[in-house]
C-alpha positions as CSV (number, residue, x, y, z in Angstrom):
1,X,37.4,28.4,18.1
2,X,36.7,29.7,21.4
3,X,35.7,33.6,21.0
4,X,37.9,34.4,23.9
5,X,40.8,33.7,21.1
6,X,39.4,36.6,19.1
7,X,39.8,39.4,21.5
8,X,43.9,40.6,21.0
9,X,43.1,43.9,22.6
10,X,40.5,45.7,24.2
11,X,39.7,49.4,24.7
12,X,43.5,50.2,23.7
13,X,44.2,53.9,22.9
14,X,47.7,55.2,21.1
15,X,49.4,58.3,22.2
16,X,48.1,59.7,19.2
17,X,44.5,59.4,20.3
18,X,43.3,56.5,18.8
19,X,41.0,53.7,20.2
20,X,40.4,50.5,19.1
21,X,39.4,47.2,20.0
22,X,39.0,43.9,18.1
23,X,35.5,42.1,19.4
24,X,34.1,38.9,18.2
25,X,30.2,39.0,16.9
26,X,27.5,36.3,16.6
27,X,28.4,35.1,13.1
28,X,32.3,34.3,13.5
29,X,33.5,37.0,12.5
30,X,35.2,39.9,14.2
31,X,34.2,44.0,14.6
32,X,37.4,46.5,14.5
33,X,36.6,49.5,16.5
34,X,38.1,52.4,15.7
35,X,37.7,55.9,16.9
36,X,39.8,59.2,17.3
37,X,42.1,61.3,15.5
38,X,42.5,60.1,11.9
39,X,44.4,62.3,10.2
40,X,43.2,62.3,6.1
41,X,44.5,58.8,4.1
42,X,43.9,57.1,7.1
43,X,41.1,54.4,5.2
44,X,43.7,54.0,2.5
45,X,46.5,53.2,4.9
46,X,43.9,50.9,6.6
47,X,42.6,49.1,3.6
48,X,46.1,48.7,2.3
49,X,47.8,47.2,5.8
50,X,44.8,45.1,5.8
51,X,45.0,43.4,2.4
52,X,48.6,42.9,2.8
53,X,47.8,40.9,6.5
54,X,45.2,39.2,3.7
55,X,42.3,40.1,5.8
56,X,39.1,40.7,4.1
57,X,36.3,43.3,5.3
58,X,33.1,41.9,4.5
59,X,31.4,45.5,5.8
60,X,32.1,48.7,7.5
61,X,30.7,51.8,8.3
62,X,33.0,55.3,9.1
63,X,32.1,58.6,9.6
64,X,33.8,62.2,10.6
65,X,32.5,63.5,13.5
66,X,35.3,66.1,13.7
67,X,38.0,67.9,11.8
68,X,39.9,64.7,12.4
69,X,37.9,62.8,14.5
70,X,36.4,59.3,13.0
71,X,34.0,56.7,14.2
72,X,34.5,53.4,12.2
73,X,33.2,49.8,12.3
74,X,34.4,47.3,10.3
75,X,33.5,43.6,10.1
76,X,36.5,41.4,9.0
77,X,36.0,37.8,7.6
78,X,35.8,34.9,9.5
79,X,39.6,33.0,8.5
80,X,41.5,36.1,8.6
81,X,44.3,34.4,10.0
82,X,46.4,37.1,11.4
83,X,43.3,37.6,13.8
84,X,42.5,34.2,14.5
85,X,46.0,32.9,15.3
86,X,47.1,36.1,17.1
87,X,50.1,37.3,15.6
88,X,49.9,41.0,16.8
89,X,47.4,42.3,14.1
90,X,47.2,46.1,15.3
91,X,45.4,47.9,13.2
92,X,47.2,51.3,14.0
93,X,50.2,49.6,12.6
94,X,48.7,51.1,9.2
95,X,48.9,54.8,10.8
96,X,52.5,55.0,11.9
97,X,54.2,53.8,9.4
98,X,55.5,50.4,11.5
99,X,54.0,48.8,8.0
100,X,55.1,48.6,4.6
101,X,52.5,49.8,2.3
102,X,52.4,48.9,-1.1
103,X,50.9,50.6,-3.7
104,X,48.1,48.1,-5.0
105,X,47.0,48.2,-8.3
106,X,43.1,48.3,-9.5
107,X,42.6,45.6,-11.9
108,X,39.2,45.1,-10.8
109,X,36.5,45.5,-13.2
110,X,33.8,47.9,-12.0
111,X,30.7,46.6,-12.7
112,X,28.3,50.0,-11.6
113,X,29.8,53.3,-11.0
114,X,27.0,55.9,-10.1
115,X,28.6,59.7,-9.2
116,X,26.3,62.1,-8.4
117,X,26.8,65.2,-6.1
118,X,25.3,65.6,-2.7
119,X,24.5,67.9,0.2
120,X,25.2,66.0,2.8
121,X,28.2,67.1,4.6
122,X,28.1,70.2,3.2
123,X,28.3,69.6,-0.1
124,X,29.7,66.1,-1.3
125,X,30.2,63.6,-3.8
126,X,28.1,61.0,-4.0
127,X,30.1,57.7,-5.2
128,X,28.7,54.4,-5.9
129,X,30.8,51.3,-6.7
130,X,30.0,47.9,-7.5
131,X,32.3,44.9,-8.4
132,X,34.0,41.4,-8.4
133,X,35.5,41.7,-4.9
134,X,39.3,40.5,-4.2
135,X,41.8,41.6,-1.2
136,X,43.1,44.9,-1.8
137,X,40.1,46.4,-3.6
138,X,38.8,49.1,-1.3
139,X,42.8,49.9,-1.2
140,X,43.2,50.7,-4.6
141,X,40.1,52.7,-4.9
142,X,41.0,54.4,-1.9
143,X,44.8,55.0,-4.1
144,X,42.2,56.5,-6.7
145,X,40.6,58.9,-4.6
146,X,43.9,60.1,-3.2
147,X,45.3,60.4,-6.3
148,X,42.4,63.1,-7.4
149,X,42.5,64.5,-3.6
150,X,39.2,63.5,-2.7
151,X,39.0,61.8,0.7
152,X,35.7,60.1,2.6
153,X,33.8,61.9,4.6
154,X,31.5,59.0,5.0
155,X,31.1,55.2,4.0
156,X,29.8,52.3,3.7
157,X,31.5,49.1,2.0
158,X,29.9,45.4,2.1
159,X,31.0,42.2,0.5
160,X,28.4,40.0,-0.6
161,X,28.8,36.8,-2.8
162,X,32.1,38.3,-3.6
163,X,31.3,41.4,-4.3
164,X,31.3,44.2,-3.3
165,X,28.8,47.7,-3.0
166,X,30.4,50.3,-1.6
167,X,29.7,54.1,-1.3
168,X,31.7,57.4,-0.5
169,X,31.3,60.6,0.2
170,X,33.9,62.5,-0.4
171,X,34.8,65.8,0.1
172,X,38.0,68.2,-1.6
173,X,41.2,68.6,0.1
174,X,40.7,70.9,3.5
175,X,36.7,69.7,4.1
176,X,36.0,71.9,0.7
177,X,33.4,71.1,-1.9
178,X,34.8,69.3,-4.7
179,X,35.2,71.2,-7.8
180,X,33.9,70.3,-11.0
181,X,37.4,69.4,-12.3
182,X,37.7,67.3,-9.3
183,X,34.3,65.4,-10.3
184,X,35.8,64.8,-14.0
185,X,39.2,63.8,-12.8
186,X,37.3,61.1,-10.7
187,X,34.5,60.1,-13.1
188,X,38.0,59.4,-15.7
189,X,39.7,57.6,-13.4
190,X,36.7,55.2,-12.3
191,X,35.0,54.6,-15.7
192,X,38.4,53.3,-17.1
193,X,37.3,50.2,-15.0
194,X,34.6,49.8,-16.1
């Protein structure tokens, strides 16, 4: 495949403030770039309109740089047909609700879970996951961490031999600390994966 075929948009940037761009690398697999105003369950939205367009991130970086402002990279699969073949993948699709997101359900087994807190940011959580990877598993642990409103502050994800280390920092609801209640709620949630 030519890597001309892999670029379906360059330096684009919504009304709402957000720039991205789709750019192909050395190994056959493409970078999304995105940067700007992501307003909070924007990975989760993300994750899931990307599992559901069956395209896999093998790794990513993000990280707030404002009250809303995020810097991400994220390094999709080589395959990922909706990129390859060009039908329109936009990842901002997944922030305005021109998707339809579906719940996924975790039925991974989590092989390592490590919590711990943090001061970076601030004060943070410190999450450590490990696992048999499939499509749709950042997604549903991004579903978990919303459901005990604790969002990213920073992360890293890779996919390796199919599976997956990824780590969080997460921070409470309005940039606070997380509580210790918010910690338990968490650690209950994960650990019944395990």
């Amino acid at each position: 495949m030519n890597k001309s075929e892999y670029y379906m948009r360059t330096n684009e940037t919504t009304s709402s403030g957000i720039s991205w761009e789709i750019v192909p690398n050395d190994h056959g697999t493409s970078i999304v770039k995105l940067s700007g105003n992501l307003k909070p369950g924007w990975l989760g939205q993300l994750s899931s309109y990307m599992s559901q367009e069956k395209i896999n991130i093998v790794k990513g970086t993000a990280c707030k740089c404002g009250l809303i402002c995020w810097d991400g990279l994220f390094e999709i699969e080589k395959g990922s047909r909706p990129i390859e073949n060009g039908t329109g993948f936009n990842p901002t699709k997944a922030f305005n609700g021109a998707s339809d997101q579906k719940v996924v359900e975790f039925s991974a087994k989590i092989s390592k879970l490590i919590m711990k807190r943090s001061k970076r940011h601030g004060g943070s959580i410190y999450v450590e996951i490990m696992g048999k990877d499939y499509i749709g598993f950042l997604s549903s642990i991004m579903n978990i961490f919303s459901f005990c409103s604790l969002f990213p502050t920073e992360l890293e994800v890779s996919t390796k031999d199919h599976h997956v280390f990824d780590q969080f920092w997460l921070k409470g609801i309005g940039f606070f600390v997380p509580t210790d209640e918010d910690v338990a709620l968490l650690y209950d949630r994960l650990s019944r994966y395990q």
